[in-house]
Kinemage of the C-alpha trace (Angstrom):
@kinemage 1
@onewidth
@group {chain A} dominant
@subgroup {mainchain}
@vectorlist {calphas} color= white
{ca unk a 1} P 0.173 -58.294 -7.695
{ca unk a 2} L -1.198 -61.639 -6.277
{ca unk a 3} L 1.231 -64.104 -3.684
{ca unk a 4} L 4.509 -61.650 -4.051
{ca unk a 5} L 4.421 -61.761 -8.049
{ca unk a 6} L 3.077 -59.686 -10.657
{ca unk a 7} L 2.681 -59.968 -14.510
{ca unk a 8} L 4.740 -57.547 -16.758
{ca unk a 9} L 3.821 -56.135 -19.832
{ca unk a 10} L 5.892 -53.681 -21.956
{ca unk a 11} L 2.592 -51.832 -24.000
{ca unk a 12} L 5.269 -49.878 -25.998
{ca unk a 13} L 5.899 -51.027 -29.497
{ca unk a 14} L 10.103 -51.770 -29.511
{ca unk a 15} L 11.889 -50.982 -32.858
{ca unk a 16} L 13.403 -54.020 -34.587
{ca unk a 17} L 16.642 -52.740 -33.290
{ca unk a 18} L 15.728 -53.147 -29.827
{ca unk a 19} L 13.912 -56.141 -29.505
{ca unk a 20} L 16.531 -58.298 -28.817
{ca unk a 21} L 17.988 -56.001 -25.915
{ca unk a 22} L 15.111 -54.394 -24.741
{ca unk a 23} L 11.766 -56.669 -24.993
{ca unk a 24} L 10.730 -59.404 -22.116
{ca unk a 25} L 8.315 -61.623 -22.998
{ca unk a 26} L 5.351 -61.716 -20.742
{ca unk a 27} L 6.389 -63.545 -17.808
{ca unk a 28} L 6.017 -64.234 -14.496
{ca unk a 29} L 8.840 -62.293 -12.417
{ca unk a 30} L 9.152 -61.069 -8.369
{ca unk a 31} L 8.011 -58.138 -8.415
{ca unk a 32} L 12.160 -56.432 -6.770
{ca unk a 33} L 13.496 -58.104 -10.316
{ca unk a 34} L 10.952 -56.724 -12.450
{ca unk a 35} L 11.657 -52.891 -10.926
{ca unk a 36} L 15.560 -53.534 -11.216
{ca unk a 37} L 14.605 -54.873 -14.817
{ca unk a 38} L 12.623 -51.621 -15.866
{ca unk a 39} L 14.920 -49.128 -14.317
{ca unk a 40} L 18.267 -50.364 -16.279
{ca unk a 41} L 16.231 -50.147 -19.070
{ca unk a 42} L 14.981 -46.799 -19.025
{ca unk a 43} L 18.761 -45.896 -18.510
{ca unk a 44} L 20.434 -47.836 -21.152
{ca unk a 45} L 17.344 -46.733 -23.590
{ca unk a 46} L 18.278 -43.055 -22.509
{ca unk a 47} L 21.904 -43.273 -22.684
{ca unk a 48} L 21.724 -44.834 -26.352
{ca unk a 49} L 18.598 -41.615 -26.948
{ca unk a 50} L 21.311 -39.236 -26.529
{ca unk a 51} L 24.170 -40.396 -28.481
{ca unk a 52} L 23.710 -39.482 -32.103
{ca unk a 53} L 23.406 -42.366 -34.539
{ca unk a 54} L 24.744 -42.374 -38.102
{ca unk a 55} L 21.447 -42.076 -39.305
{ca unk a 56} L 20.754 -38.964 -37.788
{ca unk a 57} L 21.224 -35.135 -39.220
{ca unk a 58} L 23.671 -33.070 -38.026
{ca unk a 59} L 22.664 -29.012 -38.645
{ca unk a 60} L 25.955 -27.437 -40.344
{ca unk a 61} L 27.563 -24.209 -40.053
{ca unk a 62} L 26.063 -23.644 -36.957
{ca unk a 63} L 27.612 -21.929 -33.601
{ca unk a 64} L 27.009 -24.677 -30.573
{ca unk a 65} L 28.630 -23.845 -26.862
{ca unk a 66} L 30.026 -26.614 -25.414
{ca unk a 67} L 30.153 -27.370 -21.855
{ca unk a 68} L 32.429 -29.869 -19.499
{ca unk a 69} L 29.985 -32.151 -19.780
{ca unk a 70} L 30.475 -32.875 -23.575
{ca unk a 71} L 34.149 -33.970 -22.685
{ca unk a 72} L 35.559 -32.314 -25.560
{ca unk a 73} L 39.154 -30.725 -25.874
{ca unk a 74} L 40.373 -27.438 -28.132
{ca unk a 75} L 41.885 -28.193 -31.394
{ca unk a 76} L 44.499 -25.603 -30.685
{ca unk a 77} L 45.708 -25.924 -27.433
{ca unk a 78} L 44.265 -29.255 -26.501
{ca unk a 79} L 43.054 -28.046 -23.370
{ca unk a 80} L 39.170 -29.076 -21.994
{ca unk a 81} L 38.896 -26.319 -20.163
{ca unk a 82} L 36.211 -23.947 -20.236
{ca unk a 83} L 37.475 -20.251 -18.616
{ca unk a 84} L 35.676 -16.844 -20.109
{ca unk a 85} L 38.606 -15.421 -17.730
{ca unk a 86} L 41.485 -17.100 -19.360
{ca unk a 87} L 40.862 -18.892 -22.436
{ca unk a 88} L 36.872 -17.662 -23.620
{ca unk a 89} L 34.503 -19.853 -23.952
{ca unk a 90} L 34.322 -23.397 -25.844
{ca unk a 91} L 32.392 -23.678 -29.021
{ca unk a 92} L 31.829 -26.221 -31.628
{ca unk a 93} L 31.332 -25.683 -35.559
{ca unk a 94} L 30.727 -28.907 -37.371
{ca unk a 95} L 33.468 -30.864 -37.188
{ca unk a 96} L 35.599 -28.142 -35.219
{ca unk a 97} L 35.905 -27.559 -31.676
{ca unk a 98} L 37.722 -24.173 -30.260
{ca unk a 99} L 38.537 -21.826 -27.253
{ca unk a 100} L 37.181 -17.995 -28.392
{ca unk a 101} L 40.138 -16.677 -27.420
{ca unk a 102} L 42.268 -19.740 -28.891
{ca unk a 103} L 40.817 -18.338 -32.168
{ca unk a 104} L 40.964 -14.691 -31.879
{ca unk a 105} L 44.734 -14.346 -30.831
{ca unk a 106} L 45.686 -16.685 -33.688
{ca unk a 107} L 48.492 -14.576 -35.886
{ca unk a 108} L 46.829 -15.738 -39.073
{ca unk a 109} L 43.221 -16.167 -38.130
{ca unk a 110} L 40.977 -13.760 -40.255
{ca unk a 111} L 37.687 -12.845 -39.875
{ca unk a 112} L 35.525 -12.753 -42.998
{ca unk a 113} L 31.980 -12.880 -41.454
{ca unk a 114} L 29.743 -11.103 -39.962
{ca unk a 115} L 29.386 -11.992 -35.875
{ca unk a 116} L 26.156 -14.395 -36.691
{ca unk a 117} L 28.119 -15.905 -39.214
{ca unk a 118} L 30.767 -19.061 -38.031
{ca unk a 119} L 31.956 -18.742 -34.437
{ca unk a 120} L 31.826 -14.769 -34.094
{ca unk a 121} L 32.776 -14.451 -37.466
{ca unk a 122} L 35.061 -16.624 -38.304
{ca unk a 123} L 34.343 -18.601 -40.968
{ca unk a 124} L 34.548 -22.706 -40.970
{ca unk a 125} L 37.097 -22.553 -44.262
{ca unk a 126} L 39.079 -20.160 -42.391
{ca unk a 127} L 39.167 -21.879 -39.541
{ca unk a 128} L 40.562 -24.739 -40.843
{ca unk a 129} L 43.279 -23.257 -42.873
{ca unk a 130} L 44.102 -21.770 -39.455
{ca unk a 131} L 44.521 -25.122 -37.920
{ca unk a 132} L 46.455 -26.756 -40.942
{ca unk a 133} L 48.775 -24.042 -39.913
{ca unk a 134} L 49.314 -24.375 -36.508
{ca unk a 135} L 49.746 -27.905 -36.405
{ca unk a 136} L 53.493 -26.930 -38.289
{ca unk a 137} L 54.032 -24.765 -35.748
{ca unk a 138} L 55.911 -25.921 -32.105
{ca unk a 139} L 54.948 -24.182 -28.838
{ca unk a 140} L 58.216 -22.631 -27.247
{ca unk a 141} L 57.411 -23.677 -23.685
{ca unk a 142} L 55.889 -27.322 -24.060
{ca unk a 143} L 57.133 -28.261 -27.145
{ca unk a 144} L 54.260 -29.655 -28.904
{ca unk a 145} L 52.541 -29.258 -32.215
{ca unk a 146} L 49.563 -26.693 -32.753
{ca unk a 147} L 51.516 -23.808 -31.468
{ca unk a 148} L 49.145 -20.449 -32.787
{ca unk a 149} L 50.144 -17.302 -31.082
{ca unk a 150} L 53.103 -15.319 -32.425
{ca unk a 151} L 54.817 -12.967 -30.100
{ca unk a 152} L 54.646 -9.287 -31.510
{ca unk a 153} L 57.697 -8.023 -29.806
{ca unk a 154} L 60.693 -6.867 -32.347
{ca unk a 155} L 62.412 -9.799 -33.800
{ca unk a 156} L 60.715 -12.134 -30.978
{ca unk a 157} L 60.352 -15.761 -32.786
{ca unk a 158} L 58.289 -17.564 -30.112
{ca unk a 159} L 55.543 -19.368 -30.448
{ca unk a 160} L 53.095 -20.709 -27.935
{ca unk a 161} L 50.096 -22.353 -27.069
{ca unk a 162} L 47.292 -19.793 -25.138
{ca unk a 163} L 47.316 -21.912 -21.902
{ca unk a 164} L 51.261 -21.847 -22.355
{ca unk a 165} L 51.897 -18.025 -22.533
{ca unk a 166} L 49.809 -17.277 -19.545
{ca unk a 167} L 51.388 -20.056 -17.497
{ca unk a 168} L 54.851 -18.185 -18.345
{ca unk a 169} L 53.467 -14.563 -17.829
{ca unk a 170} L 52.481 -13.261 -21.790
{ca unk a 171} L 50.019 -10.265 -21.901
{ca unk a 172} L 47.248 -10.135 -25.014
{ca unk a 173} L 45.362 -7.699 -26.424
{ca unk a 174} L 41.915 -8.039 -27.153
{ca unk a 175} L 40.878 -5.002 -29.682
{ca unk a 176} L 42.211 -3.843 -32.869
{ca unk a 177} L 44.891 -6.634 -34.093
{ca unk a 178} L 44.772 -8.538 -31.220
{ca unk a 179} L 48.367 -8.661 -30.883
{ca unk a 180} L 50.294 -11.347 -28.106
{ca unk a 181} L 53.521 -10.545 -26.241
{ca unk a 182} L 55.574 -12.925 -24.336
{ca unk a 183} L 57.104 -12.528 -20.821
{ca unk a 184} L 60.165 -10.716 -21.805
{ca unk a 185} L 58.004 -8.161 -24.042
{ca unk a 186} L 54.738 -7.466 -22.555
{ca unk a 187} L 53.639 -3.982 -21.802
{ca unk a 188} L 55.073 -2.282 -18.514
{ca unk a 189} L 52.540 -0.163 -17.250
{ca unk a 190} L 53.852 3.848 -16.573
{ca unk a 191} L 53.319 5.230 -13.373
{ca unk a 192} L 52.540 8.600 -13.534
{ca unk a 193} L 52.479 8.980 -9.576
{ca unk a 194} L 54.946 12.157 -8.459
{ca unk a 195} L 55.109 10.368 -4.846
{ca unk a 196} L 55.463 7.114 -4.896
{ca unk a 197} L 54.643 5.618 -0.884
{ca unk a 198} L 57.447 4.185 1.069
{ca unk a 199} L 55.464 1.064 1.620
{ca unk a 200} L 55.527 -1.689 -1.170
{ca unk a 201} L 51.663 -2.917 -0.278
{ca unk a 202} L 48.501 -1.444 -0.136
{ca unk a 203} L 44.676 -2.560 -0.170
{ca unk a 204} L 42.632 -3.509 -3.535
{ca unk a 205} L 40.475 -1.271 -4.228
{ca unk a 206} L 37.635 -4.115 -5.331
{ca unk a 207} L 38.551 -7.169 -3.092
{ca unk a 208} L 40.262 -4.878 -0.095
{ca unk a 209} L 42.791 -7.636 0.489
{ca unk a 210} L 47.083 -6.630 -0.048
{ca unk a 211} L 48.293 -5.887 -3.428
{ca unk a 212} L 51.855 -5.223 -4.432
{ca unk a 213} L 52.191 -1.539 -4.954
{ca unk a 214} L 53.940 -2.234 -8.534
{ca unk a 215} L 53.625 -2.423 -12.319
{ca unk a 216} L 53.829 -6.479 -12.108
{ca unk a 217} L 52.099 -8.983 -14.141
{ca unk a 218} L 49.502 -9.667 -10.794
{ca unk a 219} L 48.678 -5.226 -9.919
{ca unk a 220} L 47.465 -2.870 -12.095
{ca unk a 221} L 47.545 0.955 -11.465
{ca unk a 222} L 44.462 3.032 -11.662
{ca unk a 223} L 45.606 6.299 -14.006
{ca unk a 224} L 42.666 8.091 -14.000
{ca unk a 225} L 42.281 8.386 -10.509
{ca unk a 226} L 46.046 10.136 -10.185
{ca unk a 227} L 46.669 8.851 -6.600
{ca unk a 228} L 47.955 5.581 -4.778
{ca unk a 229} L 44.524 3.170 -6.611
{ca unk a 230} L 45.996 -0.080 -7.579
{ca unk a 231} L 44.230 -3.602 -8.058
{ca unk a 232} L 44.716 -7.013 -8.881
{ca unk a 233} L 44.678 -7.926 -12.802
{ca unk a 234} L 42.215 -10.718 -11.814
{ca unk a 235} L 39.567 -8.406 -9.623
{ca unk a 236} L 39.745 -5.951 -12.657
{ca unk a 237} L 39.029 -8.983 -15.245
{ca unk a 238} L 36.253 -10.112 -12.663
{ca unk a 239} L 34.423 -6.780 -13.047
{ca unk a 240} L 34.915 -6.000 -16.725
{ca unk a 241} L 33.237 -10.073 -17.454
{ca unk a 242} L 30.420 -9.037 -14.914
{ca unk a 243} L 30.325 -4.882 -16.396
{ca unk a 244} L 30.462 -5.339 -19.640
{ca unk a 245} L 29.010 -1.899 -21.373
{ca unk a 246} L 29.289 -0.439 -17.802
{ca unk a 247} L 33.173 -1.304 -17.416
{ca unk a 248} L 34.632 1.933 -15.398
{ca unk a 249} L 36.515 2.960 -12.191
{ca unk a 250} L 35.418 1.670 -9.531
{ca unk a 251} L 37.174 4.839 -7.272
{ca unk a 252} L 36.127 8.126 -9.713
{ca unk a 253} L 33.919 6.149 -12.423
{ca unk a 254} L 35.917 7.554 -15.119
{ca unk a 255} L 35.090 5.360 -18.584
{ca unk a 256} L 37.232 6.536 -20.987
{ca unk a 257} L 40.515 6.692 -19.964
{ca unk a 258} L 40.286 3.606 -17.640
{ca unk a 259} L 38.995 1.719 -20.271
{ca unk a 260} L 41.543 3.220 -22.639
{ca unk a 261} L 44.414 2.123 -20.639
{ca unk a 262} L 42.773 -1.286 -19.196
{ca unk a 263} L 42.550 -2.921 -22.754
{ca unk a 264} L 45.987 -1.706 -23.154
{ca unk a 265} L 47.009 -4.029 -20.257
{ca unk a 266} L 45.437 -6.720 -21.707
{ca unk a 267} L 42.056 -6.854 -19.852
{ca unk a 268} L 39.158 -8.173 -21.966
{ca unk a 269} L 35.985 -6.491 -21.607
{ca unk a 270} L 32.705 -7.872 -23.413
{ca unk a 271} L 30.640 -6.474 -25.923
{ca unk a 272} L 27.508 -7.295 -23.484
{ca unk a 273} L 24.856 -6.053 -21.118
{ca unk a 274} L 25.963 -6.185 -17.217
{ca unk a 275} L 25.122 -8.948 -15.362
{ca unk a 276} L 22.867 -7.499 -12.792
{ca unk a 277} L 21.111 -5.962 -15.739
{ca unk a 278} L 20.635 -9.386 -17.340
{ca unk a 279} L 18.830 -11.407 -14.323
{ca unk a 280} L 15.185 -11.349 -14.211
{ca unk a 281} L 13.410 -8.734 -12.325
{ca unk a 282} L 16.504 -7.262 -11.065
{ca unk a 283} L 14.618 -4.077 -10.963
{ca unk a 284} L 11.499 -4.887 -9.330
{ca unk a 285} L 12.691 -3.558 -5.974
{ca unk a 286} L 13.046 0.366 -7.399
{ca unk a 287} L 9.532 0.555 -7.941
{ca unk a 288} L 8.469 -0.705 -4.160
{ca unk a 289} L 9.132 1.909 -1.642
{ca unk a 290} L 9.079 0.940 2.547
{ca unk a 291} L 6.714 3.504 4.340
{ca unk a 292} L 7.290 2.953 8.119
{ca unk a 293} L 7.096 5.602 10.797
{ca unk a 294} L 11.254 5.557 11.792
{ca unk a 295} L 10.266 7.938 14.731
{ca unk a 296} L 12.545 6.740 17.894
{ca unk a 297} L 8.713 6.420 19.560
{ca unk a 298} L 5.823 5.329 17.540
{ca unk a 299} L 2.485 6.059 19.257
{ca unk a 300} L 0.383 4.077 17.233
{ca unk a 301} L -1.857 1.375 19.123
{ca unk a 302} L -2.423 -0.902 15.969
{ca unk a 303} L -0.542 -4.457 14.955
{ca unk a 304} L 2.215 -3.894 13.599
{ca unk a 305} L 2.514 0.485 14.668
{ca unk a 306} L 5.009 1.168 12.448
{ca unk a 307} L 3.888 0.155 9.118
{ca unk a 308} L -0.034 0.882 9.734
{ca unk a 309} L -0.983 3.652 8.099
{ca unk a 310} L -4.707 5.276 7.251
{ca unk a 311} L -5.523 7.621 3.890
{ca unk a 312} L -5.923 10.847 6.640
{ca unk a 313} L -5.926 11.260 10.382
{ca unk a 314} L -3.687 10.769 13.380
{ca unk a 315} L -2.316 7.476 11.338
{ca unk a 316} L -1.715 8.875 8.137
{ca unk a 317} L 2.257 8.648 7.432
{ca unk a 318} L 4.017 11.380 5.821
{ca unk a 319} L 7.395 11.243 4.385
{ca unk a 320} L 10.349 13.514 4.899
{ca unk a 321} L 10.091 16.250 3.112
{ca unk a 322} L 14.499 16.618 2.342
{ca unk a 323} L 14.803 12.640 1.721
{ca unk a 324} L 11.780 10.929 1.040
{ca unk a 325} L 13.081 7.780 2.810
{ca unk a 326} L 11.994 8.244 6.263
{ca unk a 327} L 8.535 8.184 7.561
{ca unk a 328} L 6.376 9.305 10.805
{ca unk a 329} L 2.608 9.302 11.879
{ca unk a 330} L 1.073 12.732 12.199
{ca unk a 331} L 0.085 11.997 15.819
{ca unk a 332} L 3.839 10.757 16.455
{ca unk a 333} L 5.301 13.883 15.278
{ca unk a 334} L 2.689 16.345 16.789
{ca unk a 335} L 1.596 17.423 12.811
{ca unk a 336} L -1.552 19.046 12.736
{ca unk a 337} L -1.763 21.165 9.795
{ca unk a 338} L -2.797 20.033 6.524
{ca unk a 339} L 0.083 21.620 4.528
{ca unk a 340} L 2.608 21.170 7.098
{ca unk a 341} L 6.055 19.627 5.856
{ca unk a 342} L 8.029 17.748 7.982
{ca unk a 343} L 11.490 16.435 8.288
{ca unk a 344} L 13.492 13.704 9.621
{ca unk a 345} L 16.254 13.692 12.383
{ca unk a 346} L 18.791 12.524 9.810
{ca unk a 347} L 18.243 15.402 7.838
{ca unk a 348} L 17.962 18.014 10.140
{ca unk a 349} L 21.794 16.989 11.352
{ca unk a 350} L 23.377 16.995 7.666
{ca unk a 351} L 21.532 20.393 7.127
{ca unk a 352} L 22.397 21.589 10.902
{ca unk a 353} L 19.396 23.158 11.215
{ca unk a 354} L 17.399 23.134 14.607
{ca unk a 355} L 13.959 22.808 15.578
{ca unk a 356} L 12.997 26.647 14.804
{ca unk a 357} L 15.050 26.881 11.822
{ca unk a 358} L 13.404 23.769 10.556
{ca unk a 359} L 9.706 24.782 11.292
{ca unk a 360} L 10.401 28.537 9.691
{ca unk a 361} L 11.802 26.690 6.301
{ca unk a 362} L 8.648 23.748 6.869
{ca unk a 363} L 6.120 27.103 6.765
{ca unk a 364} L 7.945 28.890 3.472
{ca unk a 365} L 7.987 25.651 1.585
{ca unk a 366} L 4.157 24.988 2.779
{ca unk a 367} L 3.499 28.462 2.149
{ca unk a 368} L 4.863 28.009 -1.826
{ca unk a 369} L 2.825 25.281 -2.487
{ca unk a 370} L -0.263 27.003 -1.258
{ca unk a 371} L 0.425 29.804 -3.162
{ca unk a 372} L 1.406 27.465 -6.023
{ca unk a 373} L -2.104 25.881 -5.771
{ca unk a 374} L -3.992 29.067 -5.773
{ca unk a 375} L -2.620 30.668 -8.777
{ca unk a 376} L -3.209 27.380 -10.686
{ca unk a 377} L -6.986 27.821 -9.438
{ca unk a 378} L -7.357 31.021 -9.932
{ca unk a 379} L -5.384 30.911 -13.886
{ca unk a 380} L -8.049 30.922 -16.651
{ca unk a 381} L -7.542 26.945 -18.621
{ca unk a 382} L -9.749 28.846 -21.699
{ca unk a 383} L -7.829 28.026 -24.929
{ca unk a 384} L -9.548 30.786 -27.139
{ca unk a 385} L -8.635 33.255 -24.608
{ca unk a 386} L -4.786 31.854 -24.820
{ca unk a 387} L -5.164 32.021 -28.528
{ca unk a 388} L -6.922 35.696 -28.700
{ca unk a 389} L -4.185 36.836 -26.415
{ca unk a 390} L -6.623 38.846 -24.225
{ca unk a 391} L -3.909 38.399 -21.071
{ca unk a 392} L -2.303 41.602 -22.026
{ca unk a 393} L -0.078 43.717 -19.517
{ca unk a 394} L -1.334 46.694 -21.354
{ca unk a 395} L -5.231 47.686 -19.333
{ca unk a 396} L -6.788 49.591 -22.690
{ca unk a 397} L -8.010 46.662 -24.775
{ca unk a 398} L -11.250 47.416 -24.987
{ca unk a 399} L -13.866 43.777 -24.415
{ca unk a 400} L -18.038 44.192 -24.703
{ca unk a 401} L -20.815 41.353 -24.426
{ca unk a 402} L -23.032 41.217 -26.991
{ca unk a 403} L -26.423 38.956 -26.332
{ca unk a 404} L -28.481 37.132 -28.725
{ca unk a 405} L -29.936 34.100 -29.336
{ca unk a 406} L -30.820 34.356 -32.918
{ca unk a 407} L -28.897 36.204 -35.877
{ca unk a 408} L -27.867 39.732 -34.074
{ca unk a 409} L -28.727 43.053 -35.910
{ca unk a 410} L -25.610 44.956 -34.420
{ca unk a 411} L -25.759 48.727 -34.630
{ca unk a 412} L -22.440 50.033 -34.055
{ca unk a 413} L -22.038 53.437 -33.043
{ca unk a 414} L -18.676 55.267 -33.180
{ca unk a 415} L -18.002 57.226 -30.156
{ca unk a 416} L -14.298 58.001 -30.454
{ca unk a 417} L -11.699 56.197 -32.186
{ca unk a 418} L -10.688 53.758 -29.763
{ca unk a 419} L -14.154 52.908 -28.551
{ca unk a 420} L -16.954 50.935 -29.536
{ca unk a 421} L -20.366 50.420 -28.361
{ca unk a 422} L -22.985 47.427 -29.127
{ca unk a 423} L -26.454 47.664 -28.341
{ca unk a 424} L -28.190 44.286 -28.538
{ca unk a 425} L -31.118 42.677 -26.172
{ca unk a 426} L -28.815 40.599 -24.053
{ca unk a 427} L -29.782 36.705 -23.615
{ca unk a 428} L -26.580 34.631 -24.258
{ca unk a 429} L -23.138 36.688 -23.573
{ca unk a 430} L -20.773 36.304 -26.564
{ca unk a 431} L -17.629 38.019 -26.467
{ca unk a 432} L -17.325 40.412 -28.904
{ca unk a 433} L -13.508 42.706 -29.450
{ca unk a 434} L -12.978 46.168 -29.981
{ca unk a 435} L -9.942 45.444 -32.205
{ca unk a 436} L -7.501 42.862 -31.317
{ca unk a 437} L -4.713 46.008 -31.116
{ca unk a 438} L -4.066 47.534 -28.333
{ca unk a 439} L -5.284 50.796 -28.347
{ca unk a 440} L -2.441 52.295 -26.341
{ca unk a 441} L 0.626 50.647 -28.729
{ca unk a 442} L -1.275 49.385 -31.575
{ca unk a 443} L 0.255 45.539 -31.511
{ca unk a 444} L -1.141 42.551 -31.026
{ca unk a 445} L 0.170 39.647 -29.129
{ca unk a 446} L 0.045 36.246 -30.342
{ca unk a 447} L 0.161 32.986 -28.948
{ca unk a 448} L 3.971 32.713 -27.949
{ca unk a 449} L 3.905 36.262 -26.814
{ca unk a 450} L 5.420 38.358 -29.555
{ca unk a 451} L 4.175 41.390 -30.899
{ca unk a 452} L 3.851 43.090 -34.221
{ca unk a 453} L 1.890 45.732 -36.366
{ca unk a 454} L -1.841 45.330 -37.044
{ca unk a 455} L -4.329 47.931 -38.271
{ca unk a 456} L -3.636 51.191 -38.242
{ca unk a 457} L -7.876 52.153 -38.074
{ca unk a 458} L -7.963 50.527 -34.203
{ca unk a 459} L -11.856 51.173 -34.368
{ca unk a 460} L -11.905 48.055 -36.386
{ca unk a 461} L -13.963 45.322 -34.524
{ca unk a 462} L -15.027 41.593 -34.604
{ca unk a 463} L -18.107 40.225 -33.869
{ca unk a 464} L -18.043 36.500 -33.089
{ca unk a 465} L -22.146 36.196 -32.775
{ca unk a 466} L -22.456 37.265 -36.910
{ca unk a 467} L -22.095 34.730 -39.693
{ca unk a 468} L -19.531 35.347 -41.696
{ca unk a 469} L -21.015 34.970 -44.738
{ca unk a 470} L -23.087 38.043 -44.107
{ca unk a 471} L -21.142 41.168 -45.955
């Protein structure tokens, strides 16, 4: 920039189209005009970028949500509005543009596809045959054209627009036939309650604000829980959008009957994953655990006392031994023992156990895992000796070493029919068994610890140092 001007050069190659609009020919501008210049450019270039031209391709048969951004209305009810709660959400197929639940409440709407196929699975043909319909068809509280819901109620002839019927109080069903009843039809809910409270309000059981102790369109009665539980329709519809698979009481967390009886009422509840299952790293948290000392006096001189903490020592935290949530230094507590349990002041109270009580069950629990740990030292790991089943309750099995480093010349001796001796020049021990019968019952044992018949002549013996090749 020299003197308060600078030279302007567009380096990008414009299209024939936008040459006229779009190119300035190198020039000498102020350098304010040339910045307002560049920047309407770049927006009418992007605004004209996003708008498709007629040259462009347009993928068919293919499932696009729409948002209230794209400005675009249902071709049923000719609202814009996008509501999961009320009317689903918007989608456009080619040329077509419709609420989800516009579509599925439809008396004549069918659905021939699978749920990747159309919107959900309702085919584009079928679609349309669905909208040639309803544009016959007048809505019984506004009056217009493109009227698709049929009442199901006996003998009922009206005919309504989604945003129409629940404006005027109709109830829908969204499983099975999807069926639609106006105001003077809907479902009553039964209330199976043998006292019914003198008071007409009581307290939501999900927002805690008043609700209207009654089977109206607004309150919705619990029947699972069989006491006074009632909600608003809205905070139930609220929790089975943000549930999904997980939709059940909030008082007794019963599924099946609340669920039952909820999508008889006309709440929708999605085919989907919770929402607090569905954020990212929503479970990161479980696998952190907070080791503090939560001792009313901490004793520990370091920077922050509470959380420091050392492998062993005086510093070394140890964790309640009921809950596993609160934490103390060894030197804070006055633990000295290696093995010794301890356990926190919340726990003590909801077990109402005092301070002896508490160190007596502290000793039997330590006292367990010590014995625990000595048994598992002092428990042969050999496999062969699991397989040869030589832990026998019964004490006559009769077990001799025989040594040898090279081929053994064995000379066995018979000294009475249950016992065997082996004379060899010991060097290596090998185990060798006098029969793997016991000599008292005359069954073995195998590895699961049954029994059953072996030889009948128990002074029959195995030598595991000789080749077996060697008969």
């Amino acid at each position: 920039m020299v003197g308060g001007v600078c030279f302007l050069k567009i380096f990008k190659s414009p299209s024939p189209d936008e040459i006229s609009d779009y190119f300035l020919p190198h020039c000498v501008v102020s350098f304010d005009l040339a910045l307002k210049w560049h920047c309407n450019i770049l927006n009418k270039m992007e605004s004209n970028r996003s708008k498709p031209t007629a040259g462009q391709l347009v993928r068919k048969n293919v499932k696009v949500e729409l948002h209230l951004k794209h400005n675009k209305s249902c071709m049923l009810c000719g609202r814009k509005d996008i509501n999961e709660k009320l009317y689903g959400l918007l989608y456009q197929l080619d040329d077509v543009v419709i609420h989800h639940f516009c579509l599925l409440l439809s008396t004549r709407s069918v659905q021939n596809g699978a749920d990747n196929e159309g919107i959900w699975g309702f085919l584009l043909k079928d679609i349309k045959a669905e909208l040639a319909r309803a544009s016959k068809k007048t809505c019984f509280y506004c009056k217009k054209k493109g009227a698709s819901i049929s009442c199901c109620g006996a003998k009922c002839p009206r005919e309504f627009h989604l945003p129409c019927g629940l404006k005027n109080g109709s109830m829908h069903q969204y499983f099975n036939s999807f069926k639609s009843f106006c105001e003077k039809h809907r479902i009553t809910q039964t209330i199976e309650l043998t006292e019914i409270p003198k008071s007409t309000s009581t307290t939501c059981a999900i927002c805690m604000d008043a609700v209207i102790r009654s089977p109206l369109p607004t309150s919705i009665w619990a029947p699972c829980c069989k006491r006074d539980a009632w909600f608003h329709r809205e905070c139930v519809q609220d929790l089975a959008l943000n549930a999904g698979y997980s939709f059940k009481c909030p008082l007794c967390n019963n599924v099946y009957k609340f669920k039952c009886s909820m999508l008889d009422l006309g709440i929708y509840i999605p085919s989907r994953d919770s929402s607090w299952e569905t954020e990212p790293n929503v479970f990161a948290e479980l696998s952190e655990r907070l080791i503090i000392c939560s001792v009313d006096t901490c004793l520990c001189p370091h920077e922050n006392s509470r959380k420091y903490q050392n492998p062993s020592g005086s510093w070394e935290i140890l964790l309640c031994n009921s809950c596993g949530s609160n934490g103390t230094h060894r030197l804070c507590s006055s633990i000295i023992g290696e093995t010794e349990e301890w356990v926190c002041a919340i726990c003590k109270g909801v077990m109402g156990m005092s301070e002896e009580q508490v160190a007596s069950h502290n000793q039997e629990i330590s006292q367990k895992l010590h014995s625990e740990i000595v048994d598992d030292k002092n428990r042969p790991q050999s496999l062969d000796d699991r397989v040869l089943g030589l832990y026998s309750d019964e004490s006559n099995c009769s077990v001799q070493c025989l040594t040898d480093i090279e081929r053994p010349n064995t000379h066995v001796t018979e000294q009475s029919n249950t016992n065997l001796q082996v004379e060899q020049t010991p060097r290596i021990q090998l185990p060798i068994i006098s029969s793997y019968a016991s000599t008292c019952s005359g069954f073995i044992r195998n590895l699961f610890g049954n029994r059953f018949s072996f030889f009948s002549n128990r002074s029959m013996s195995i030598d595991l140092a000789s080749d077996d090749n060697d008969n």
